[in-house]
N, C-alpha and C positions, 0 to 999 in steps of 0.2 A: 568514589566521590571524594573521599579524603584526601587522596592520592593527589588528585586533580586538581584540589584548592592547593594543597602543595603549591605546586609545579605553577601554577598561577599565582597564588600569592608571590612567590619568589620572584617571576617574569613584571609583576606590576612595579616592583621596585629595581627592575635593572634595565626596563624599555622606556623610553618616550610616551608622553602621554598620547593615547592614541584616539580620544574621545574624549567628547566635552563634559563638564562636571554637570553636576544636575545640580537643578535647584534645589538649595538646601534649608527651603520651609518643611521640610518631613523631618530631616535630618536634625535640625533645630527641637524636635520635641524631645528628642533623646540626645543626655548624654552619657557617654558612653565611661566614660572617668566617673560621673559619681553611681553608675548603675553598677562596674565592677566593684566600687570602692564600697559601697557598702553592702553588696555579698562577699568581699575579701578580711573586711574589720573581724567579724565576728568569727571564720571561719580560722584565718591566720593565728589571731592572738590565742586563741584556743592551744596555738603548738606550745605558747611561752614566751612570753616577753625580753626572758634572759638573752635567749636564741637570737630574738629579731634585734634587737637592743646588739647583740655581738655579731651581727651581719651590719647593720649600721656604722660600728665601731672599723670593721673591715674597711667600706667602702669610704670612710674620712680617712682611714690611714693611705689608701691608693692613691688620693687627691693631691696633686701638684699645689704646692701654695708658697707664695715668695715668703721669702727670710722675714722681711718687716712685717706681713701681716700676722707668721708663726709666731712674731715677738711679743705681738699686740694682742695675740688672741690668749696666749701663756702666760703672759703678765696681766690679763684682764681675769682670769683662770685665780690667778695666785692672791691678787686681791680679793675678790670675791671669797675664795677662802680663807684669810688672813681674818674675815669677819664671823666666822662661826670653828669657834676653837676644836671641835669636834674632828670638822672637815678638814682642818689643819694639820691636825695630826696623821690625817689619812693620805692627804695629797706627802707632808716631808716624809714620811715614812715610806711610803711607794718609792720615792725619788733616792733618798738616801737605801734601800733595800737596793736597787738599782746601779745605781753607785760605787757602793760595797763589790758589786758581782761586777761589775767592766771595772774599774778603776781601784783595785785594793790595796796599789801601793801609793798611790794621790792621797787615799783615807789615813792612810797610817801614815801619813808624814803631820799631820793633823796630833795623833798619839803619839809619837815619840818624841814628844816635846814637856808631855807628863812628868809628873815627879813620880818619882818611885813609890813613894807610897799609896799611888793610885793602883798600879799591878799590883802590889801588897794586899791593899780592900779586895781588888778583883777576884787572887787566885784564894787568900786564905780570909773567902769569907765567911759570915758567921755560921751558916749552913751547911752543917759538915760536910752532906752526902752533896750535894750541889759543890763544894770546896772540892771535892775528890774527883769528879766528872770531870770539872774543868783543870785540873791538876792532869788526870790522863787525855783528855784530848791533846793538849798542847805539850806536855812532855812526854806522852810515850810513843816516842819515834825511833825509835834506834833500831840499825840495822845490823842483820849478819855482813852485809857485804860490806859494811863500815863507810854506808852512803844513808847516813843518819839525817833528821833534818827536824825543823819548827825549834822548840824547847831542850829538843834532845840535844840538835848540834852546838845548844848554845850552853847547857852541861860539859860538854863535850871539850868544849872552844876553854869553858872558864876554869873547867878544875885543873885542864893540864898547864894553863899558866899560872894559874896558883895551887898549882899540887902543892905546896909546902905548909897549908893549912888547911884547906879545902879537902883534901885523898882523904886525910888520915880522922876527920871532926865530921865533917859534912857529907860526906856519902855512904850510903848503906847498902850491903852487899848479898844477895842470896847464894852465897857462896861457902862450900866448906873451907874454902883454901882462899888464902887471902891475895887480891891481885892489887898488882904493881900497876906503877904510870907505865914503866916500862913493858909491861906486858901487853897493856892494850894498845900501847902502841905498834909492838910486833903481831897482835892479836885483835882487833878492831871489833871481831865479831864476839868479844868478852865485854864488851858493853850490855850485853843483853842478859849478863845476870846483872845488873844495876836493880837494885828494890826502887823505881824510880818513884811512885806517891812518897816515902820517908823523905830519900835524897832531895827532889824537886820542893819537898816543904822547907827542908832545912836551908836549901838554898832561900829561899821566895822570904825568909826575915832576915836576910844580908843587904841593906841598902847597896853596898858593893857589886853584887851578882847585877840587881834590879838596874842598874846605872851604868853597869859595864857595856864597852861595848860587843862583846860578845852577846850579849841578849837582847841589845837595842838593834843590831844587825840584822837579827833574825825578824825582832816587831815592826822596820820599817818594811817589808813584805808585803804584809796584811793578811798574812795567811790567819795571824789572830783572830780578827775578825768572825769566824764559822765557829770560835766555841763555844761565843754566847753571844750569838747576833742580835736578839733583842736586847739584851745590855747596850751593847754599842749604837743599834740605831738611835736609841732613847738618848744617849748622853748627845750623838750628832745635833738630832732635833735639837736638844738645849741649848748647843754650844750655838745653832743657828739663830733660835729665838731670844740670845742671851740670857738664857734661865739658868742657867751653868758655865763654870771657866770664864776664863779671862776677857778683854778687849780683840788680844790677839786669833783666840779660838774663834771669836766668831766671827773677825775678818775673814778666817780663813776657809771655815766653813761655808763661807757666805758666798767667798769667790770660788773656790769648785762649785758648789751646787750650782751658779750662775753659768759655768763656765759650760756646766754639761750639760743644762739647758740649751746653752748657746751650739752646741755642735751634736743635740741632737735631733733626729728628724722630728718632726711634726708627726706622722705618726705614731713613734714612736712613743712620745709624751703622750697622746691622745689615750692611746691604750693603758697605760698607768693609771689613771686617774677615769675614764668614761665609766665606769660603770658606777661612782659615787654621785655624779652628775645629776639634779635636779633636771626636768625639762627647761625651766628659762634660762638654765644656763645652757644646755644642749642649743637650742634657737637661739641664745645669744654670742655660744662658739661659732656657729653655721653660716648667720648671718655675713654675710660679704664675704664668704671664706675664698670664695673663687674670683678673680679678677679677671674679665672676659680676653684682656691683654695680654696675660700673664699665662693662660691656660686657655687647650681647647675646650669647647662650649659641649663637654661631653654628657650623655646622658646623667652622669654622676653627680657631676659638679650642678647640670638644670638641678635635679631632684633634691643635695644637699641644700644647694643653696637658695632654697626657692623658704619664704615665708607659710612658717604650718602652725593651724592654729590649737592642734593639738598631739602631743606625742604620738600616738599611734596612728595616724595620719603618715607620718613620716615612715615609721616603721613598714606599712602595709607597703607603700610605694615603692620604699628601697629593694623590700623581700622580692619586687618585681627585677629588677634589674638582672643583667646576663649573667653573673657569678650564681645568683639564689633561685634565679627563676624555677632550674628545673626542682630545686626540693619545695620552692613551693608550691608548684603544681601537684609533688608528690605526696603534700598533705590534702590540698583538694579532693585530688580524688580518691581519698581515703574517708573519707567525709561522704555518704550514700544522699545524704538533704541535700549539700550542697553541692551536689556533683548534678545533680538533678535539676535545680536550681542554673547552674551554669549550663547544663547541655539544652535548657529550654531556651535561655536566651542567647545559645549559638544559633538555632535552627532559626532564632526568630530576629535577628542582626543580621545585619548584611555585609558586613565587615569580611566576612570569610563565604567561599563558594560554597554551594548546596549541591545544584548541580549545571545543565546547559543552559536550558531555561533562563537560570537568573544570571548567564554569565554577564552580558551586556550592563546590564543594571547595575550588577556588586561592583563590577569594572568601574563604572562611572561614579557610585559611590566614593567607592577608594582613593579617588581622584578628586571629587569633590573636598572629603578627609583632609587630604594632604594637603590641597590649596588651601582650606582652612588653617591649616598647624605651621603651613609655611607664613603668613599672614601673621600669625596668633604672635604678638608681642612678647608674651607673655611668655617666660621657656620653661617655668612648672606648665603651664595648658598645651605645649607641643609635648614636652616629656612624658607626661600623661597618655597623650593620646599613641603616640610612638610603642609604650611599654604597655598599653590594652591591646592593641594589635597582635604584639610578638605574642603576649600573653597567651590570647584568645586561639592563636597557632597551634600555642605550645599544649595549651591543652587540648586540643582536639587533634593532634597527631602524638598526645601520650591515649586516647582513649582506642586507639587502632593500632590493629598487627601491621606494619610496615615494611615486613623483612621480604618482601615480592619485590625483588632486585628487577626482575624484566620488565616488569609490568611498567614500574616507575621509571626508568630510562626511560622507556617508547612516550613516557606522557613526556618527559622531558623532550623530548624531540619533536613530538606534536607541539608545544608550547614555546617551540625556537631558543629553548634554553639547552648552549651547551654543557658539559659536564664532566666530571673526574671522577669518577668510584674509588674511593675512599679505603683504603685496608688498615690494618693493624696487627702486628705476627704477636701471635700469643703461642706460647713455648709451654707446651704441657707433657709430663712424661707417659711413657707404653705402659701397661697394663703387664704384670711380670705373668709371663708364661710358667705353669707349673711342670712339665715338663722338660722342657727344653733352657732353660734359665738354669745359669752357676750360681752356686753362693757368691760373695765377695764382689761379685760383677756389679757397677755401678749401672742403673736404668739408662739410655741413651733416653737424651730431649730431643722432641721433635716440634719445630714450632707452623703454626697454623694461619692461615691469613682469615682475618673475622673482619668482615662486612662492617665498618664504623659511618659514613655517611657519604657526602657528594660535596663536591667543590661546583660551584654553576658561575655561571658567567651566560650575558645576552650572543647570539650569535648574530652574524649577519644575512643577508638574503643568500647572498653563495656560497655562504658556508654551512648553512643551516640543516644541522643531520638529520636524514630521514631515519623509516622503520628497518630500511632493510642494515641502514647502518650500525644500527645499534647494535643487532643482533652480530653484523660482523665483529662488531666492538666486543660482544659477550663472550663470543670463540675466543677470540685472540686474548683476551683476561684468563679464560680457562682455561687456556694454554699455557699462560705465564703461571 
């Protein structure tokens, strides 16, 4: 019987209407959207709001949306939080974190404009143990291969042009024997007795070192940035909001942050910041997000963009769509009340076959349905109805064993729907023979073709495959 609705459900959406719709005063007493919708509410949010709240967040990043409404909708986003100090800090600190990790040398051109004595505050600040962290992050790089790099190479860079004051005052050595410029020159990998926490202090109160371009070479990078990133995002923020630095700092600040606003995706940005989102701002991101001109009028963009009058609304409907369906089916029926609850009102819906009986009827149904949704103005009340349907499928072909490969062809073929059996080689290794098995010998892979589903398409009157075809069809598979 399941099998059957299959193979029928499928054929009513690839054939011609082949019967008239019935009148829809019965059909009229039920609706079929808020009869799921509120056995779904309760049942759904039950998994976790986070979850559905991050399938939401998915299906806004997939949405196609023109450059100007991404502008409007990001700069309505930035306002809105510009008025709750809180959220301000949430939204420039995602942005600037982001930032930081694609663009680290756009950042650092921002700092190497510093006075020295701001690296100064940084490295030797008053916190010893914290002063000492960030002393070896950033200067203990040196290599044996004398492919040194960050703080190191800029030790590196500055004592050998001022070896004449620098060797002999400023560096300290864990060394019995005392090394030459010359030496490490012939020698590279003698960098690596440098005592570099002494040496890297004694340098870091040389306004000389801090100012040189040997260490300004290395900070325009950005490799900086990873030693103490909350430091830096903090001072960005400032230099944004002009709470810190100069006129110049926050021009500049102002235009990267803008600039990578400006070249990044819409979803992209979405994802940063949704999950701080109150709901009127969710509904007021949403809102017109899709332009019927601009984008196809896909299930997504109906259900995003469709006015809801409360968060979880939204969420229930979205969990419905083709990416989430099947895990949400697979809390359903993890759920014994509510599976019970839905298998009553599959038997008792006419939406899906039962058996021959009601074929005529469901048929006409379905068609009724459809000429409603195609009518319906409204593309949240066709989306709806669309994604009860697949739904209602989807879960009454997870409540059955399915894997009767014959059984299901021959209904396909009684039902004029042609079809492609479906494979996929899953490669799993032999079982090691205890006798007959070497050491050392690698297992040979053998891969396997596992039954994943059916391609169908309507056939025509002469082309339309009988029983005995299928079964030729079967052979010649198990032959291949």
């Amino acid at each position: 019987t399941t099998i059957h609705g299959m193979a029928h459900f499928c054929n009513l959406y690839l054939k011609e209407v082949s019967v008239d719709p019935v009148e829809d005063a019965d059909l009229a007493k039920r609706d079929v959207s808020k009869l799921l919708e509120k056995l779904l509410l309760d049942t759904l949010l039950t998994y976790g709001t986070g979850e559905l709240k991050r399938w939401l967040r998915e299906t806004i990043s997939t949405l196609k949306v023109s450059p100007r409404t991404k502008d409007d909708k990001i700069g309505a986003l930035m306002r809105s939080f510009s008025k709750n100090p809180e959220k301000e800090k949430v939204l420039l600190h995602a942005l600037w974190t982001k930032i930081c990790a694609e663009e680290p040398a756009s950042v650092a051109k921002i700092f190497s404009a510093q006075p020295a004595s701001m690296w100064s505050d940084f490295f030797l600040c008053r916190d010893e143990a914290q002063q000492d962290e960030r002393i070896m992050k950033y200067f203990n790089h040196f290599s044996f291969e004398g492919r040194s790099k960050l703080g190191a190479l800029a030790i590196e860079h500055f004592a050998i042009q001022h070896r004449d004051w620098v060797w002999s005052k400023e560096l300290v050595w864990d060394s019995s024997r005392p090394i030459t410029p010359i030496a490490v020159a012939q020698k590279p990998q003698l960098w690596l007795h440098i005592n570099v926490l002494h040496s890297a202090k004694n340098l870091l109160n040389h306004t000389d070192f801090l100012s040189s371009p040997e260490f300004l070479q290395e900070i325009v990078k950005g490799d900086f940035l990873a030693v103490d990133s909350d430091f830096f995002l903090e001072m960005l923020c400032d230099f944004f909001s002009g709470k810190r630095g100069t006129e110049i700092h926050e021009r500049q600040s102002r235009d990267l942050l803008y600039d990578f606003l400006y070249k990044s995706s819409f979803g992209d940005l979405v994802s940063l910041f949704f999950d701080h989102l109150s709901f009127p701002e969710i509904r007021d991101l949403l809102c017109g997000l899709v332009a019927p001109a601009y984008s196809t009028l896909s299930l997504e963009s109906m259900i995003v963009s469709s006015s809801w009058e409360t968060l979880e609304e939204i969420l229930v409907w979205n969990a419905l769509l083709d990416r989430f369906r099947s895990q949400a089916v697979r809390v359903i029926i993890q759920e014994p009340e509510t599976l019970a609850l839905l298998s009553a009102f599959l038997e008792e819906h006419s939406l899906l076959i039962n058996n021959e009986a009601t074929r005529k009827r469901d048929e006409a149904m379905h068609w009724t349905l459809m000429e409603k949704c195609t009518k319906e103005k409204d593309n949240r009340k066709r989306a709806q109805f669309l994604l009860c349907e697949a739904f209602l499928v989807h879960v009454r072909l997870a409540l059955r064993d399915l894997t009767n490969k014959e059984t299901i062809t021959i209904l396909f073929s009684r039902e004029g729907l042609g079809y492609k059996t479906l494979y996929q080689r899953s490669t799993h290794r032999e079982k090691k023979k205890a006798k007959k098995s070497k050491k050392g010998k690698s297992k040979e892979k053998k891969s396997k073709k596992v039954l994943v589903g059916w391609k169908l398409w309507e056939l025509s009157s002469e082309l339309s495959s009988t029983v005995d075809d299928t079964k030729d069809t079967k052979k010649k598979e198990e032959r291949a």
